[in-house]
mmCIF file of the C-alpha atoms, coordinates in Angstrom:
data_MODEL
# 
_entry.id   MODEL 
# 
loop_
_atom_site.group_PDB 
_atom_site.id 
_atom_site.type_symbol 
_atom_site.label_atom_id 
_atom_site.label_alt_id 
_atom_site.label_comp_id 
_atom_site.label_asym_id 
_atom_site.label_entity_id 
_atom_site.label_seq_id 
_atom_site.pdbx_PDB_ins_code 
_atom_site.Cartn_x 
_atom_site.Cartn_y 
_atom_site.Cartn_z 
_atom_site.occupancy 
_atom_site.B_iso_or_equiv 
_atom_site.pdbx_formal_charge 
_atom_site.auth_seq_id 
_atom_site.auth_comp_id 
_atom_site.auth_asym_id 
_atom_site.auth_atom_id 
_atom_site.pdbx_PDB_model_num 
ATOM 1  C CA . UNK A 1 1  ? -15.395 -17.476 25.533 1.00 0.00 ? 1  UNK A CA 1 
ATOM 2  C CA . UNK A 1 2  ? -12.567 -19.047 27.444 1.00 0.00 ? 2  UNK A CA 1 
ATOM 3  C CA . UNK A 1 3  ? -8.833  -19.643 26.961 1.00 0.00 ? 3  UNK A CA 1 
ATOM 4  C CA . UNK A 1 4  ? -8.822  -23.068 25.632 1.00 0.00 ? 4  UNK A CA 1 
ATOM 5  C CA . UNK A 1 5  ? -6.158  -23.919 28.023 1.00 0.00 ? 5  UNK A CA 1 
ATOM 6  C CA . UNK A 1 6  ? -5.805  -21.861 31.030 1.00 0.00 ? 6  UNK A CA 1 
ATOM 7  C CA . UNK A 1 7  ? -9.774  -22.058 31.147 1.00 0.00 ? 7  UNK A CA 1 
ATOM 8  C CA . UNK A 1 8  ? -9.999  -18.152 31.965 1.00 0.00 ? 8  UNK A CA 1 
ATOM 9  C CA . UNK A 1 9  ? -12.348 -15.667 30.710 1.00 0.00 ? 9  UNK A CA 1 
ATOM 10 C CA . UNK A 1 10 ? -11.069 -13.704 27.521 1.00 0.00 ? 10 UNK A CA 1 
ATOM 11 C CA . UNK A 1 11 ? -11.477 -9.823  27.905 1.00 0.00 ? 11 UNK A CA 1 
ATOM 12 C CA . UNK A 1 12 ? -11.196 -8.872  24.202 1.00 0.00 ? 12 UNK A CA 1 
ATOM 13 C CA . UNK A 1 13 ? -13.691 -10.838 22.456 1.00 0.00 ? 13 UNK A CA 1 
ATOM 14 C CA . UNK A 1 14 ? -16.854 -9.488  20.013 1.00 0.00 ? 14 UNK A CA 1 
ATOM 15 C CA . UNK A 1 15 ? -19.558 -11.189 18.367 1.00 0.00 ? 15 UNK A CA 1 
ATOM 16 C CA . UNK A 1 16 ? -19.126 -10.855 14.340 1.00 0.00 ? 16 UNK A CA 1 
ATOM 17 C CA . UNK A 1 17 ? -22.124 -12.107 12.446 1.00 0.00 ? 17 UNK A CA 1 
ATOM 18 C CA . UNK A 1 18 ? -22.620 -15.168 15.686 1.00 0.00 ? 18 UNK A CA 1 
ATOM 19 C CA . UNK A 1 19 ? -18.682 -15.775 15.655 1.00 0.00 ? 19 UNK A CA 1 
ATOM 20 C CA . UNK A 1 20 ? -16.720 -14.555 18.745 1.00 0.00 ? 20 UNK A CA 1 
ATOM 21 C CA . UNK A 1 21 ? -13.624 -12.810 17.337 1.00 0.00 ? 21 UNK A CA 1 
ATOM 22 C CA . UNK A 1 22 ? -11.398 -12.327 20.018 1.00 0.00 ? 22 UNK A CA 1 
ATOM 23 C CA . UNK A 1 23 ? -7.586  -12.435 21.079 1.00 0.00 ? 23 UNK A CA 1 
ATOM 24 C CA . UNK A 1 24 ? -5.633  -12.723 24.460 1.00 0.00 ? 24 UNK A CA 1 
ATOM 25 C CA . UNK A 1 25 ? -3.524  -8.660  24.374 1.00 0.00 ? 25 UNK A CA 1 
ATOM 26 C CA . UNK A 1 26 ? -2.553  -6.286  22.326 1.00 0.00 ? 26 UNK A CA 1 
ATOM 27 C CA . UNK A 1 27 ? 0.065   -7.948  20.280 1.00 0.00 ? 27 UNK A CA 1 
ATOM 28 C CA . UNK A 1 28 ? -2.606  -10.461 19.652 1.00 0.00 ? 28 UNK A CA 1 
ATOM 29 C CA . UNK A 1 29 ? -4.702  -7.631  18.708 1.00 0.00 ? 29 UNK A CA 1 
ATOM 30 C CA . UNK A 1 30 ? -1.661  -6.315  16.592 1.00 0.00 ? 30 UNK A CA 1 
ATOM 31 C CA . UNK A 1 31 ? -1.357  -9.780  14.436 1.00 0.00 ? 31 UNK A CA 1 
ATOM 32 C CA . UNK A 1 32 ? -4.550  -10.421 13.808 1.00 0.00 ? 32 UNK A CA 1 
ATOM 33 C CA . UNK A 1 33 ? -5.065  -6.324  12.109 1.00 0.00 ? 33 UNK A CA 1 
ATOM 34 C CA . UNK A 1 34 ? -2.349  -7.399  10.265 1.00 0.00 ? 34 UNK A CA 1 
ATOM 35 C CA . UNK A 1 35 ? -3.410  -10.471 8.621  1.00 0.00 ? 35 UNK A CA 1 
ATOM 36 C CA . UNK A 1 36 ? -6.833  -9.137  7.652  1.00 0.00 ? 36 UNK A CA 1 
ATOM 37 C CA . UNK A 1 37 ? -5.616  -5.803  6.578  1.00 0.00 ? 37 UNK A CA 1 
ATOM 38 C CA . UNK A 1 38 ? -3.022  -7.591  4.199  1.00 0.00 ? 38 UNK A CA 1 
ATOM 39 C CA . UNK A 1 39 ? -4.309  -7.643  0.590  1.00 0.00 ? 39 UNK A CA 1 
ATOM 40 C CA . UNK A 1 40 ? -1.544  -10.289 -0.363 1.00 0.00 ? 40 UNK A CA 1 
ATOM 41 C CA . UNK A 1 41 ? -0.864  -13.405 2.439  1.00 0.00 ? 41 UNK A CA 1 
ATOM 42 C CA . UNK A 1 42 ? 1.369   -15.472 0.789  1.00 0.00 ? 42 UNK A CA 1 
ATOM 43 C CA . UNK A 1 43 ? 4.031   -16.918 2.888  1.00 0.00 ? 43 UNK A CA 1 
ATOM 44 C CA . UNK A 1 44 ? 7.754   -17.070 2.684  1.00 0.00 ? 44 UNK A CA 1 
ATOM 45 C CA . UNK A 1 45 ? 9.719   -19.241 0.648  1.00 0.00 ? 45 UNK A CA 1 
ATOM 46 C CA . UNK A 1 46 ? 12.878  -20.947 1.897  1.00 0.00 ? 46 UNK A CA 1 
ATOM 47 C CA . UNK A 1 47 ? 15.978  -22.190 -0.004 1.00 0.00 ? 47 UNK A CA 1 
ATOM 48 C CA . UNK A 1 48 ? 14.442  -25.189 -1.625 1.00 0.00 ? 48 UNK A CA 1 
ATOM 49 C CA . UNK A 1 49 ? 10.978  -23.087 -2.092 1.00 0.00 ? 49 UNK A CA 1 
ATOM 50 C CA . UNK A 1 50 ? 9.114   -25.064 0.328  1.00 0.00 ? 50 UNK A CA 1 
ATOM 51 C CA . UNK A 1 51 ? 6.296   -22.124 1.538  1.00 0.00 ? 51 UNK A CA 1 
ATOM 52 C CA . UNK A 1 52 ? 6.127   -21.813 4.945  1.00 0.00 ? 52 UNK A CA 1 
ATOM 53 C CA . UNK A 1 53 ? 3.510   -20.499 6.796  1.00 0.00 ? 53 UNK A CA 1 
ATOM 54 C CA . UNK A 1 54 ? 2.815   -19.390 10.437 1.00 0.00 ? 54 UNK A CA 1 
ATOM 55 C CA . UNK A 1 55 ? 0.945   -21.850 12.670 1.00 0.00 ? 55 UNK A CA 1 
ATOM 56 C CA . UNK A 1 56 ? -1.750  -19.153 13.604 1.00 0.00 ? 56 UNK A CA 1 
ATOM 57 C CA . UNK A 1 57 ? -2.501  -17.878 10.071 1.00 0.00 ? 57 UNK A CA 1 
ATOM 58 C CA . UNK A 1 58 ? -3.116  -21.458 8.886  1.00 0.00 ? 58 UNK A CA 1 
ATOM 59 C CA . UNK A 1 59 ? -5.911  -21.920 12.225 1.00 0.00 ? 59 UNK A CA 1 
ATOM 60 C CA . UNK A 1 60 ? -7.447  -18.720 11.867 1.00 0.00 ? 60 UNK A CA 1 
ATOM 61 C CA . UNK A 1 61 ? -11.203 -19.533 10.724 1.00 0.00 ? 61 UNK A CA 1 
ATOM 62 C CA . UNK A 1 62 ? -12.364 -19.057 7.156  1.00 0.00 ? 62 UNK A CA 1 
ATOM 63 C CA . UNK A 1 63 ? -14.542 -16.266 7.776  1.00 0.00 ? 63 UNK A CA 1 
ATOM 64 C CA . UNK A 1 64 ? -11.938 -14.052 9.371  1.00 0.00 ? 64 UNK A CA 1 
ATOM 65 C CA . UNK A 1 65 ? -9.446  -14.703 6.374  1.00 0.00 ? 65 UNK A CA 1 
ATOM 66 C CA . UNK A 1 66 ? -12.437 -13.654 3.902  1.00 0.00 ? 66 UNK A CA 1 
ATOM 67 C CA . UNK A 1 67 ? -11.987 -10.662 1.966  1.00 0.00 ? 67 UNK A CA 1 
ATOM 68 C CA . UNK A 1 68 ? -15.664 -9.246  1.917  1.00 0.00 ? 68 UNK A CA 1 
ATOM 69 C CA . UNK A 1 69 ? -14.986 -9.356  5.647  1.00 0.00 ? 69 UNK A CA 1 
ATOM 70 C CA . UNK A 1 70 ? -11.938 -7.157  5.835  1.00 0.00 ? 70 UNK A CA 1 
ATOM 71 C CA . UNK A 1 71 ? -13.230 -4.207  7.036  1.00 0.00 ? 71 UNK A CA 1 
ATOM 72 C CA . UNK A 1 72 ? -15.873 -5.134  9.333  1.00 0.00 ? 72 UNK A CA 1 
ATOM 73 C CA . UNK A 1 73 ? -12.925 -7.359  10.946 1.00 0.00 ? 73 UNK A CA 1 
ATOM 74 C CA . UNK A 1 74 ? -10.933 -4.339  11.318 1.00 0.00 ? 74 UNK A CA 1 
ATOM 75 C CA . UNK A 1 75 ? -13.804 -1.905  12.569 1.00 0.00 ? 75 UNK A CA 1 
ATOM 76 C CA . UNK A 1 76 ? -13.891 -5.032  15.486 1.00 0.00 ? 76 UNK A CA 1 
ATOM 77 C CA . UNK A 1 77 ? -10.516 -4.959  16.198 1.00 0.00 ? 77 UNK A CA 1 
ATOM 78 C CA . UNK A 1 78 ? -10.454 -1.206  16.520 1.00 0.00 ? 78 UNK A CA 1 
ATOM 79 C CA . UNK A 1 79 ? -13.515 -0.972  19.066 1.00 0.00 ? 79 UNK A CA 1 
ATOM 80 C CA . UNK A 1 80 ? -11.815 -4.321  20.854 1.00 0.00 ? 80 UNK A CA 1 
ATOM 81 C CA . UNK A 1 81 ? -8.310  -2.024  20.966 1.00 0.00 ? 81 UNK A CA 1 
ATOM 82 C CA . UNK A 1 82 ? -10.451 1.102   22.825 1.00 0.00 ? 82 UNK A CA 1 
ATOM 83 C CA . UNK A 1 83 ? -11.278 -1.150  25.583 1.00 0.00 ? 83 UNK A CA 1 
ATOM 84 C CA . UNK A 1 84 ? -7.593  -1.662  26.241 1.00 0.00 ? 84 UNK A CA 1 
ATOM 85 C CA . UNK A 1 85 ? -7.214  2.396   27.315 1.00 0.00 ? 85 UNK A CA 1 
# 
């Protein structure tokens, strides 16, 4: 897979059941653990209760926000973090 637009190979990338899971560094790495390991993504609410939600979460594809995925997700991310050391 390549970086949609600097058109460079991504390092961190796996193949989950034929989907490529990957992210661009560490901090990427960091989010992404984060989101899947939450058992509760709601997002904030503002003054006038309008939710808001981050423009990643709401692009992420529906089979890395699925629960019954969780913690094959984060076995993925864990192996994909080694590689960084």
């Amino acid at each position: 897979m390549r970086d949609p637009f600097l058109r460079q190979p991504l390092w961190l990338q796996t193949d989950f059941d034929g989907q490529v899971l990957w992210a661009y560094n560490e901090r990427h790495l960091d989010y992404l653990e984060a989101y899947v390991a939450a058992r509760l993504r709601e997002g904030y609410l503002t003054a006038n209760h309008a939710r808001i939600w981050m423009a990643m979460a709401d692009r992420l594809p529906t089979w890395l926000k699925a629960a019954n995925n969780r913690e094959r997700i984060l076995r993925s991310i864990a192996r994909m973090r080694t590689s960084l050391s």
